[in-house]
Residue, then its C-alpha position, 0 to 999 in steps of 0.5 A: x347416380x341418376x341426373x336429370x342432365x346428362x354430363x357431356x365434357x366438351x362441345x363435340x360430345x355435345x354436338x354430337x349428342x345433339x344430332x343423334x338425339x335430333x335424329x333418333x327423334x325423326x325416325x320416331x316422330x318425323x322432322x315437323x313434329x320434332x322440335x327443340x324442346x323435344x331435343x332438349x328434353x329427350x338429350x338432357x340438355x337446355x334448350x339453350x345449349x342448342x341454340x348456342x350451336x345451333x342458333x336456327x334451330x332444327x335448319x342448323x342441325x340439318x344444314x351443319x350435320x351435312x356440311x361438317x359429314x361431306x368435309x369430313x369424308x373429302x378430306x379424309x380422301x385425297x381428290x388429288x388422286x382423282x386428278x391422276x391416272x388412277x380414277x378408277x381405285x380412287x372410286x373404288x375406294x371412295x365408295x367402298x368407305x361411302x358405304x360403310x358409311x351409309x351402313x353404319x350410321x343407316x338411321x341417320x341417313x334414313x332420318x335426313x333423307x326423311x327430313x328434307x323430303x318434308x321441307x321443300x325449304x330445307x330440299x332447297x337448301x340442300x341442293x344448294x350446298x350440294x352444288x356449292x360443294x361440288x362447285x369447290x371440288x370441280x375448281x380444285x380438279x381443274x387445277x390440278x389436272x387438265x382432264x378436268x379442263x375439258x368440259x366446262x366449269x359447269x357441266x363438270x360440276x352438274x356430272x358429279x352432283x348427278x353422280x353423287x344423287x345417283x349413288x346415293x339413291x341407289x345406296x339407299x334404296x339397297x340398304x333400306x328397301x331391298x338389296x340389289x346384289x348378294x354379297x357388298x363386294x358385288x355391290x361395290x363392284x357396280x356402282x364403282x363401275x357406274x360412276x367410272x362409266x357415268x364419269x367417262x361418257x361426259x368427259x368425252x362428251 
């Protein structure tokens, strides 16, 4: 039986509803000429359901797409590991599961990158909550390990959002433009033995 609105059962279906109808709509359209109602029409849904969510609109959807995307991806590796000996299978496993990622949900990326590449409000802001980020991460490292005491606060904090720009550039860049190695595992190789050396050198420095 067709409906004219979708029926989604509970709110992460219809959060979730909501980002991939957003960002389906980017890729075709571009993020200025997407807007609410286009969501709205195009999932289904009233447009008051998203303002419920996303109260700001396109800016929410954005912002909370990359806050609740980082949380959850930190908190599925354990930082602590990185306070060890053991960096290096630390990257290596983080980054292996940072690539599937980007694999996997390709469109995504592609429509945020696009989306925030075309607002330097929205560029702002997501540098911002980067360096916030980081911020948080860089203060728990340094309690749980004195390897991490040996730079600054801030210099730490300025290597991995550096690390975390570099990586995700070069992610992006091989899956979208043109693939830098011939098989994943080569691929992963390199940019765990990047962020190992990038790491490194400005923990001695």
């Amino acid at each position: 039986m067709d409906s004219k609105k979708k029926f989604v059962r509970n709110k992460q279906e219809k959060i979730d509803l909501i980002y991939d109808t957003f960002f389906k709509l980017v890729l075709k359209q571009s993020y200025h000429k997407t807007s609410t109602n286009h969501i709205a029409e195009s999932a289904r849904i009233s447009i008051g359901t998203i303002y419920n969510y996303f109260p700001r609109g396109k800016e929410d959807i954005i912002r909370k797409y990359f806050e609740e995307s980082m949380t959850a991806f930190f908190v599925s590796h354990d930082v602590s590991k990185m306070a060890e000996n053991n960096v290096r299978d630390f990257l290596d496993d983080f980054l292996l599961d940072l690539f599937r990622n980007h694999k996997e949900n390709l469109g995504y990326h592609l429509a945020f990158r696009s989306a925030i590449q075309s607002d330097k409000a929205l560029f702002d802001a997501h540098q911002e909550k980067i360096f916030h980020f980081f911020n948080h991460l860089v203060r728990k490292l340094r309690k749980l390990s004195d390897n991490f005491k040996q730079l600054s606060e801030r210099r730490l904090v300025n290597v991995f959002v550096f690390m975390y720009n570099l990586v995700n550039a070069i992610l992006h860049h091989h899956l979208s433009v043109m693939e830098f190695f011939d098989t994943d595992d080569e691929f992963i190789d390199y940019l765990s033995n990047l962020a190992a050396f990038s790491l490194e050198y400005y923990l001695k420095t």
